[in-house]
N, C-alpha and C positions, 0 to 999 in steps of 0.2 A: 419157522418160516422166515424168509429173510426177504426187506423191502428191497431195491434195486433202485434201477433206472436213474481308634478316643490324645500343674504343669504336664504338656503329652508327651508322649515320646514322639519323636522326629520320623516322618518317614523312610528316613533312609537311617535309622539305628540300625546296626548290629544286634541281634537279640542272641548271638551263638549258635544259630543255626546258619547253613550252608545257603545265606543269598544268592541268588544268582545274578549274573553283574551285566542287568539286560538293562538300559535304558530306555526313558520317557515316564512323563506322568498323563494322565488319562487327561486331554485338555478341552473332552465336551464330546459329542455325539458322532458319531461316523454318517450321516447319512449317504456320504457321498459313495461308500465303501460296498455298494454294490457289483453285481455279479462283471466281469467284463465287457458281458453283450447287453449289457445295457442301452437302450438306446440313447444314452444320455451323456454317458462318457465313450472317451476316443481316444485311442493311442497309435499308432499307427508308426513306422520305420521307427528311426530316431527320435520320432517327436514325447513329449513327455506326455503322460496321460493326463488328461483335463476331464472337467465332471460339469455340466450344470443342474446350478440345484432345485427343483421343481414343486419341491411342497412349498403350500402356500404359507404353513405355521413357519416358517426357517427363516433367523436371522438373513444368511443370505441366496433368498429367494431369485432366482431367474439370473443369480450370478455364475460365471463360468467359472471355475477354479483349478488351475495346473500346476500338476506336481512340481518340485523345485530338485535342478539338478541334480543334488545328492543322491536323491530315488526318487528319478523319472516316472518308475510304474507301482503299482501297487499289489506286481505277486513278485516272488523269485526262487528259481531251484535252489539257492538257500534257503535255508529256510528260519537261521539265524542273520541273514539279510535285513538290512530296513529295507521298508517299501513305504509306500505313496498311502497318509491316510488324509481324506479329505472330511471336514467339520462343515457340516451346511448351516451349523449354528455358531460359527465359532465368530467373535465380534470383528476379526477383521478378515476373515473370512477367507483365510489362507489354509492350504496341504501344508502337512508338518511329517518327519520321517520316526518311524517308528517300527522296533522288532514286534514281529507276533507271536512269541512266545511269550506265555506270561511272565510281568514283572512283578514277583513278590515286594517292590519297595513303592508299587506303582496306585496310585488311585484306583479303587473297587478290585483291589487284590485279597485274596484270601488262601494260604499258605499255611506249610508248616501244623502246630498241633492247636487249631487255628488260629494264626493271626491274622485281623483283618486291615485293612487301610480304607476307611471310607471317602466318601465324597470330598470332606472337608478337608482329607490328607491325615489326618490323627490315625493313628494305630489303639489298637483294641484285640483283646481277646476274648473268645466266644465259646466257653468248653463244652455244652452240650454234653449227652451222653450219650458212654454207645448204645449201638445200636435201633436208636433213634433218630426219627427227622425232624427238620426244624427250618421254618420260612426264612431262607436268606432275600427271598424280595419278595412281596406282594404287594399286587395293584389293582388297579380293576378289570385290565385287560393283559397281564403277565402275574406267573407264580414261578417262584424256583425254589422249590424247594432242595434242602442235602439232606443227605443221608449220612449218620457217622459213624463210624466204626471205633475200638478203641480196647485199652485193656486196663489193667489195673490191677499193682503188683500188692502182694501181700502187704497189710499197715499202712496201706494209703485211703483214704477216704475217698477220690474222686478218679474218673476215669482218666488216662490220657485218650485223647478223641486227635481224629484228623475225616476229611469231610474225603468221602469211599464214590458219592455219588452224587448225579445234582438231578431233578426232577423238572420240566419244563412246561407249564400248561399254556397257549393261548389261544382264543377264539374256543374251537371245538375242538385242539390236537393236545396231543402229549409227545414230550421227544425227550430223553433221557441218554444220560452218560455216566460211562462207570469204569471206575479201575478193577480190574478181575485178581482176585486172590492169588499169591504169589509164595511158596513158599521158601525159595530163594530166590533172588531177583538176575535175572537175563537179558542184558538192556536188548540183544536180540529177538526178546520175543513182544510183540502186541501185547499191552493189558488194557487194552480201551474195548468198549463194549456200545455199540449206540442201539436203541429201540425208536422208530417213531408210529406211536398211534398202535404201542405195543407190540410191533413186530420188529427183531431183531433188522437193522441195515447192513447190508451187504458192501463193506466199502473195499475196495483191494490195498495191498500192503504198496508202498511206494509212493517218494515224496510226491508231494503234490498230485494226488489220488485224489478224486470229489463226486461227493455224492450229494443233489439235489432230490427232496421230496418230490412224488409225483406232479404239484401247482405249482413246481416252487417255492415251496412258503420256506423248508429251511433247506440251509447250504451248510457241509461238512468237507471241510479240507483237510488234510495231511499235510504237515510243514516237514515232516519226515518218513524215512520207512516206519516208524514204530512209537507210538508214544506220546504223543502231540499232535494238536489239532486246533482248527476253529470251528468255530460253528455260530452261523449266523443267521438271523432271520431280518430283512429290509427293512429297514426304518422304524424296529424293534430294540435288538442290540446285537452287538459281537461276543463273543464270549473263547477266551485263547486258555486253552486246557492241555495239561502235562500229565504225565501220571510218572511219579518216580517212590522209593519204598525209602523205608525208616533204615537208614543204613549203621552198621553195626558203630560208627565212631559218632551216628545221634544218639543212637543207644547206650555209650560210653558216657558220655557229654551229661545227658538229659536225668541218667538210671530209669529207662523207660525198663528194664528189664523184661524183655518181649522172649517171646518162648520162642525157639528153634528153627520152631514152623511155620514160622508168617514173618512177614517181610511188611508188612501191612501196605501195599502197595497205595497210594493215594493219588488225590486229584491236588493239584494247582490248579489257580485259576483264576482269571481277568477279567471282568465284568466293562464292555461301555455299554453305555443304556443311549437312546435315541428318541423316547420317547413316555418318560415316567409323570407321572400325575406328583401334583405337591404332596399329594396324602398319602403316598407312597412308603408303607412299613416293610418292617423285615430286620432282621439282625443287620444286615449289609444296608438293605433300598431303604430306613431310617433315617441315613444319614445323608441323604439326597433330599430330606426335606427342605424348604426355602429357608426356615425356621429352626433347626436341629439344634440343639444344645445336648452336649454328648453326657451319659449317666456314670460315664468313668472317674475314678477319682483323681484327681488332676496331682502329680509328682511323683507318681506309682509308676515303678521301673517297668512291669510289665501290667498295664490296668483291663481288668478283667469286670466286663458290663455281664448282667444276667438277662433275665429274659424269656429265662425256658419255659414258661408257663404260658407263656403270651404266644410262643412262636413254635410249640410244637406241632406235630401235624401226627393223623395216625400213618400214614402212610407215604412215601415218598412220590406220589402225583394225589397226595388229598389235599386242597387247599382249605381247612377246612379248623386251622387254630384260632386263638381265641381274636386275635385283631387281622384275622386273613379279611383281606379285600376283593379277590379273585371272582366274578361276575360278568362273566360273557355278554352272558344272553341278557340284563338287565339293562347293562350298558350298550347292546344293541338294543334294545326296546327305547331307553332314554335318548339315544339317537334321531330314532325313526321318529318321537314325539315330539323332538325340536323341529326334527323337518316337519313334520304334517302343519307345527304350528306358525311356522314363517314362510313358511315354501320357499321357491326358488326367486332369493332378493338381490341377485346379480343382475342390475340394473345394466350394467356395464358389457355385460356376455364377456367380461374378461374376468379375472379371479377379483375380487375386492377385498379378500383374506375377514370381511364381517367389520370393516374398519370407516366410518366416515360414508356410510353409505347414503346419498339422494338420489333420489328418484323424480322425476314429474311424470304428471300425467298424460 
């Protein structure tokens, strides 16, 4: 049924694999990067699109922010285009241009047979095994888990792994994405696969194609006919997704010595977060702690953290490893018992964001 309607190595090292030569680094949150009928951003003829920003937790609160020449707006039928991304937390509170295809050399990147780039900009490898999942972020109120896929030639000891699929939990949904099995690769054909709330999504093939959940909680774009996407949920995060296969000169390269019949089609993929707690675990969400000190060995050409025990999951929507944080429904009860116990102390009837609050009688 189909829904409708981690001395480190340098971020931008060479590791011998096939970078792609996309620029920017992840410089903070997108809040502003919501849908275009926003009622809050405006673009209109020539003019460049501006955003005000309205949560009251946001560096810049109730400020207005407009795209800068370069990329006035923030879509484009390129879809290797920059566009317009606006930072409602960013400290001086500026739109910055940026591609939406993931940047493998970018913060909260995760590529290749996995490497990651966490928060802090350090690179790290994470080999997991196949055909198992493992919590690349949990919080209290997001999980994402992946799913790995992988093989492993004769006299080697450990899988090669690359992440097949990412798992989505938050509030009460699930939304999931996946590279579909490939036994030769056709960049003409689709291998993206979306579910939400476990019904397959109906998205059509062609650039700039978008598919909205029924409340709009999540948005799915096409940045092409085939292959590439985002997918966003408001004031949650973005997340920019490729699916390309292990091609015969990685295979060269690597001696992944991969059988005939698999292409192991995978995901790339860009994580910005907009709204992560400091206790925020995960192979990736670790490293977005205020406090993170990386477990890599520091002058290791390629430095490889573990973990597997901590961050497995049985299933790719269980949040359920051994440091999973993932708690909806607690964190809405802990909610409702902060309000019951201060009630409504907007003295002001305007937002007071909890800061410096007096009141008289």
């Amino acid at each position: 049924m189909s829904v409708s309607g981690v001395n480190y190595a340098k971020a931008d090292q060479n590791d011998g694999n096939n970078d792609q030569n996309n620029d920017g680094n992840n410089d903070g949150n997108n809040d502003g990067n919501n849908d275009g009928n926003n009622k809050n951003g405006n673009a209109t003829g020539t003019n460049a699109y501006s955003y005000t920003c309205i949560q009251p937790s946001s560096r810049c609160y109730y400020q207005t922010i407009t795209c800068p020449a370069e990329c006035p707006y923030k879509s484009s039928d390129d879809p290797r285009a920059k566009v317009c991304y606006i930072d409602c937390d960013s400290p001086k509170c500026e739109a910055h241009c940026r591609r939406r295809v993931p940047d493998c050399n970018g913060f909260g990147s995760a590529c290749y047979d996995p490497r990651f780039i966490g928060a802090d900009g350090a690179v790290f490898y994470f080999h997991g095994k196949s055909n198992e999942n493992f919590a690349l972020v949990t919080d209290p109120k997001l999980q994402i888990n992946a799913r790995f896929i992988g093989h492993r030639p004769e006299g080697r000891i450990r899988d090669f792994t690359w992440i097949q699929a990412l798992g989505i939990l938050f509030g009460s949904h699930s939304f999931s994405v996946e590279a579909t099995k490939a036994d030769e690769w056709n960049p003409a054909v689709d291998h993206l696969k979306f579910t939400f709330d476990g019904e397959e999504i109906s998205l059509p093939d062609g650039s700039l194609a978008v598919w909205n959940s029924p409340a709009n909680e999540v948005k799915v774009e096409r940045l092409s006919s085939q292959n590439n996407a985002v997918v966003s949920i408001p004031g949650i995060f973005e997340i920019s997704v490729n699916v390309v296969p292990v091609t015969k000169e990685d295979d060269r390269i690597h001696k992944y010595r991969l059988p005939v019949d698999d292409c192991f089609a995978h995901l790339e993929v860009q994580f910005r977060f907009s709204d992560l707690s400091g206790e925020v675990e995960g192979v990736l969400g670790r490293t977005y702690q205020p406090d993170f000190e990386t477990q890599a060995k520091p002058g290791v050409a390629m430095p490889v953290v573990g973990g597997e025990e901590n961050y497995r999951t049985s299933s790719l929507m269980a949040p359920d490893c051994k440091k999973c944080l993932f708690a909806p429904g607690k964190l809405a009860e802990k909610e409702s018992s902060v309000i019951k116990l201060y009630g409504p102390m907007d003295c002001t009837g305007k937002f007071a964001r909890g800061n410096g609050i007096a009141c008289k009688k």
